[in-house]
C-alpha positions as CSV (number, residue, x, y, z in Angstrom):
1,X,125.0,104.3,71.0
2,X,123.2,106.8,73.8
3,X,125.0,107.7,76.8
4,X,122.3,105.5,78.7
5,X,123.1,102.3,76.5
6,X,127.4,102.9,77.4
7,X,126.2,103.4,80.9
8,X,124.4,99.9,80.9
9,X,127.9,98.8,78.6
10,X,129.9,99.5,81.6
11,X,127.9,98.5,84.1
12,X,127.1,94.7,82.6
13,X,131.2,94.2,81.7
14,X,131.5,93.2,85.8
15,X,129.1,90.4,85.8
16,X,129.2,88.9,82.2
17,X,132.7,87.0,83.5
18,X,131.2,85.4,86.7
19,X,131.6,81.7,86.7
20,X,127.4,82.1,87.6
21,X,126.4,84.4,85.3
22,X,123.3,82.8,83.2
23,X,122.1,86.1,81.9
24,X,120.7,90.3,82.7
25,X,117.1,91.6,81.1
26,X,116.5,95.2,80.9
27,X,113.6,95.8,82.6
28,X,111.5,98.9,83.6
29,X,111.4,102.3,81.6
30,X,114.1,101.9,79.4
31,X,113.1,99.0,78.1
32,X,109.6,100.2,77.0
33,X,110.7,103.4,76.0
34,X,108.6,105.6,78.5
35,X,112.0,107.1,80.8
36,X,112.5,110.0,81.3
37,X,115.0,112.3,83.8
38,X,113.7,110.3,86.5
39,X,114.3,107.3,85.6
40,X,116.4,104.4,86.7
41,X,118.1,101.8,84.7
42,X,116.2,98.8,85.8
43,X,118.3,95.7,84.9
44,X,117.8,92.0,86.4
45,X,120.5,89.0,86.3
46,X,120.0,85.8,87.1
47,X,122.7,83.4,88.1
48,X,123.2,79.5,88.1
49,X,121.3,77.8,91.2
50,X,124.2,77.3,93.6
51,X,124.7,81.0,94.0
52,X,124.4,81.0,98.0
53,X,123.4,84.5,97.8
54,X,121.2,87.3,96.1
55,X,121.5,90.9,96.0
56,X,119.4,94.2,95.2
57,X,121.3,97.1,95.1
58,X,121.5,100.5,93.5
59,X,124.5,102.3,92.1
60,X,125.3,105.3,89.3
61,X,127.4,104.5,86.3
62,X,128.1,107.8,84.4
63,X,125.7,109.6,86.3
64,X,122.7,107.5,85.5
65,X,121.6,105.6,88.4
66,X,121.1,102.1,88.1
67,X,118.5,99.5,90.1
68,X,119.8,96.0,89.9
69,X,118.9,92.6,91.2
70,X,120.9,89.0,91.6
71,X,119.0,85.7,92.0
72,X,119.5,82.5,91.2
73,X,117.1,81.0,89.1
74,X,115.2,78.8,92.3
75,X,115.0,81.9,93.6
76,X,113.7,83.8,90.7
77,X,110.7,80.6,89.9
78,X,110.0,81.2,94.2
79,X,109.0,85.1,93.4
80,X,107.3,84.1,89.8
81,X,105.1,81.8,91.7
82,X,104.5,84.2,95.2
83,X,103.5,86.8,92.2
84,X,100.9,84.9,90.6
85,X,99.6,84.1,93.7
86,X,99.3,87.9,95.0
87,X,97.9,88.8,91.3
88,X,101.3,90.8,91.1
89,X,103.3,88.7,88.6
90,X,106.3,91.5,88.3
91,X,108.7,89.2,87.7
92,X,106.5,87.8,84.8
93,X,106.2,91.3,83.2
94,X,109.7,91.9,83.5
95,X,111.2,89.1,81.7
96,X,107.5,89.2,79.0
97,X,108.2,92.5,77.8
98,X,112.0,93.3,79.2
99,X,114.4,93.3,76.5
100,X,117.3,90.4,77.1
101,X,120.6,91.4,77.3
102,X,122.8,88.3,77.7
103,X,121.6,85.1,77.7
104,X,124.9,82.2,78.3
105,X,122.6,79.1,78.2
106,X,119.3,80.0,76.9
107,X,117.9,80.8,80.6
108,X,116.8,83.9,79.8
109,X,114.7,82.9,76.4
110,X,112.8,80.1,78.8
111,X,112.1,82.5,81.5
112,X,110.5,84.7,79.0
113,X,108.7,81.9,77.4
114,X,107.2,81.0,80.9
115,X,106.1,84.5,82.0
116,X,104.6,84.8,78.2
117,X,102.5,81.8,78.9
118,X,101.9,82.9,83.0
119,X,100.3,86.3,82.3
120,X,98.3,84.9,79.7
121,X,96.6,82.4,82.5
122,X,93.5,83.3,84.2
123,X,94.1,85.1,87.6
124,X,92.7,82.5,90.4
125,X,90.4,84.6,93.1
126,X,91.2,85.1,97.0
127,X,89.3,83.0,99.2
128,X,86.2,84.1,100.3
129,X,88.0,84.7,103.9
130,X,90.5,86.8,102.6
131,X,88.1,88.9,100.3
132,X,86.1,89.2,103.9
133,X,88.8,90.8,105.8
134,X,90.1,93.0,102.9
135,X,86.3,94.2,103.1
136,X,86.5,94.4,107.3
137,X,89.8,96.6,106.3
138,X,88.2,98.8,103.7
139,X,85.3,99.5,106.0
140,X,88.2,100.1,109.0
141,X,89.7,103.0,107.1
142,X,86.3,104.7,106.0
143,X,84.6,104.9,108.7
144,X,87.7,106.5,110.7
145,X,88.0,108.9,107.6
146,X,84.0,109.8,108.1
147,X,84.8,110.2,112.2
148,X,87.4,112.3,111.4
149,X,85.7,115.0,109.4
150,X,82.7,114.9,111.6
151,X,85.2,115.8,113.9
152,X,86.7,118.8,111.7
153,X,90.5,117.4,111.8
154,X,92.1,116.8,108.4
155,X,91.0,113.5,106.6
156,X,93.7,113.7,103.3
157,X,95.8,111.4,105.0
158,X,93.2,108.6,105.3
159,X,91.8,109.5,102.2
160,X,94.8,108.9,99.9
161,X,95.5,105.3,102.1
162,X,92.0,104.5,101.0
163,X,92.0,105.6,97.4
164,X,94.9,103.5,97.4
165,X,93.3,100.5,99.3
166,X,90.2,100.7,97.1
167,X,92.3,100.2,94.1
168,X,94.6,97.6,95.5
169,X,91.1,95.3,96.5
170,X,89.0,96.3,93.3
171,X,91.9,94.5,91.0
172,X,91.6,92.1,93.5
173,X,88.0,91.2,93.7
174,X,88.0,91.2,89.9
175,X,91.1,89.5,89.3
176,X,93.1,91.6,87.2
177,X,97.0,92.0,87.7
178,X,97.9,94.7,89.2
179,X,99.9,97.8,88.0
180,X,101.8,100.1,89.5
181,X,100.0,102.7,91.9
182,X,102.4,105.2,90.4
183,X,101.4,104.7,86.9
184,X,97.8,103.8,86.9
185,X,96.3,107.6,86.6
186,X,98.6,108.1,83.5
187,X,97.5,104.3,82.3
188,X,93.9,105.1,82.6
189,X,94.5,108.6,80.7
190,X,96.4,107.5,77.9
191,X,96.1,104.7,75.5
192,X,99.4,104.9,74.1
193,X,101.2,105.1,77.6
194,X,99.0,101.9,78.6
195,X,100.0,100.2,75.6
196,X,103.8,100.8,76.0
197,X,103.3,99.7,79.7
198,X,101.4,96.2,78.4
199,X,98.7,97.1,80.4
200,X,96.3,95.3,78.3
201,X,93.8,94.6,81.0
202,X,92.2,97.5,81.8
203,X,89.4,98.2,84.8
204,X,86.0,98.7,84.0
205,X,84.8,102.4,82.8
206,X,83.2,102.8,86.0
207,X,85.7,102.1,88.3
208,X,87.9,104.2,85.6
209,X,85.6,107.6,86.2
210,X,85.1,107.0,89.9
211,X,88.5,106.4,90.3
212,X,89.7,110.2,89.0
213,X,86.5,111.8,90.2
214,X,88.7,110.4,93.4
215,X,92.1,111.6,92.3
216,X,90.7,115.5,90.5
217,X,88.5,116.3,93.5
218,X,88.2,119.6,95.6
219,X,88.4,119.2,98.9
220,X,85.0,119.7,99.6
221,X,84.3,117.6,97.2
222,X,86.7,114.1,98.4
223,X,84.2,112.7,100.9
224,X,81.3,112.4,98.1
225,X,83.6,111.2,95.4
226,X,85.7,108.4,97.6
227,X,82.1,107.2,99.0
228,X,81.1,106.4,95.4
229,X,84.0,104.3,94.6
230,X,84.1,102.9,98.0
231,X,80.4,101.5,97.8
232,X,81.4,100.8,94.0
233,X,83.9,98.6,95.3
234,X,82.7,97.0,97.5
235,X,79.9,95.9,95.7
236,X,82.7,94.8,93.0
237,X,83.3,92.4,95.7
238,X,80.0,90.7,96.6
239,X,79.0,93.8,99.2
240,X,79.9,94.6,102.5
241,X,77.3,94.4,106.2
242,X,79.8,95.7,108.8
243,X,76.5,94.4,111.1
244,X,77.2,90.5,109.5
245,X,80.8,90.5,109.3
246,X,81.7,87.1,110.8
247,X,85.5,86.4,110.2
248,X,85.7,82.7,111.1
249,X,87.4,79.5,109.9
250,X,88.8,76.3,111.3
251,X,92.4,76.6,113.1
252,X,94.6,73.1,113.5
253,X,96.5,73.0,116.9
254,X,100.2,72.4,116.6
């Protein structure tokens, strides 16, 4: 046994007692194999529905730092579902590819099941409202970058906000789940990173190359490269008239 695995030992021997205890996955980069120094032992329990509370909290056992959360299991479903809605089902991919590590009453097994058969569903799109202003917000942060540098004051600032934008709305407008903003370059780069990850729904090669044109470029160089993924983008999207923007819909009185 690694010092890592007695660390997660001790750490699991004050929960596995608890009268609400249903079960703990090991989630995150242990469990994929892909930790290193930096890493945190990500581990997630869930408890019987009438736990009247729910807890995310940090701690070090044996020097290795651990990231924990408590939920019931209502709880848990209420942030499986707000995930699939936000085409960010973490708690899906968690409990898919975590490894379980107690399971009292065979909890654990079904949520794994479930978030098998949840990120295998087709991602439903935004609203063409919502799409609209995520445009509107795009545009927003461009065209204060461009005033900026016409202006000769620093534009990194805006820049990395819209990279990061841009690659939040391009997942988006095409529906795929989205990954970590820490991880993508290294997904996008390597195959066998990406495949330890799950990230089996990869961006087109376009938006791939555009997208570290964007993270490798000079700085005389960023304005060029972010205004061929930004236009890429939003064309992803259906395309963007700042001049025909018209974000309107019905309102009920209460």
């Amino acid at each position: 046994m690694q010092k890592w695995e007695k660390a997660l030992d001790k750490f699991m021997k004050q929960y596995i007692d608890k009268p609400w205890f249903e079960g703990a996955v090991l989630c995150g980069s242990y469990a994929s194999g892909n930790q290193n120094k930096f890493s945190d032992i990500d581990v997630t329990i869930i408890a019987s529905d009438d736990l009247g509370w729910q807890e995310k909290s940090n701690c070090y056992v044996d020097g290795f730092l651990f990231e924990y959360t408590i939920n019931p299991i209502w709880k848990n479903q209420e942030y499986m579902k707000s995930g699939l809605d936000s085409h960010a089902p973490i708690n899906q991919n968690m409990f898919a590819y975590g490894k379980i590590l107690y399971d009292k009453n065979g909890v654990m097994k079904k949520l794994q099941q479930q978030s098998i058969r949840e990120l295998k569903m087709k991602i439903k799109p935004f609203s063409k409202y919502s799409n609209d202003f995520r445009k509107y917000g795009i545009w927003c942060r461009y065209d204060d970058m461009l005033s900026l540098k016409q202006d000769s004051y620093p534009i990194d600032l805006l820049y990395w906000t819209l990279v990061d934008k841009l690659i939040e709305c391009y997942y988006d407008f095409n529906c795929l789940p989205h990954v970590s903003h820490a991880k993508i370059q290294k997904i996008l780069t390597d195959k066998d990173f990406a495949k330890r990850y799950h990230a089996d729904i990869l961006p087109d090669k376009k938006f791939t190359k555009l997208l570290l044109d964007c993270f490798n470029a000079k700085q005389k160089d960023k304005i060029p490269a972010i205004t061929k993924l930004y236009n890429f983008v939003m064309k992803s999207g259906g395309g963007f008239d700042i001049g025909e923007f018209r974000g309107k819909r019905k309102i009920e009185k209460r």
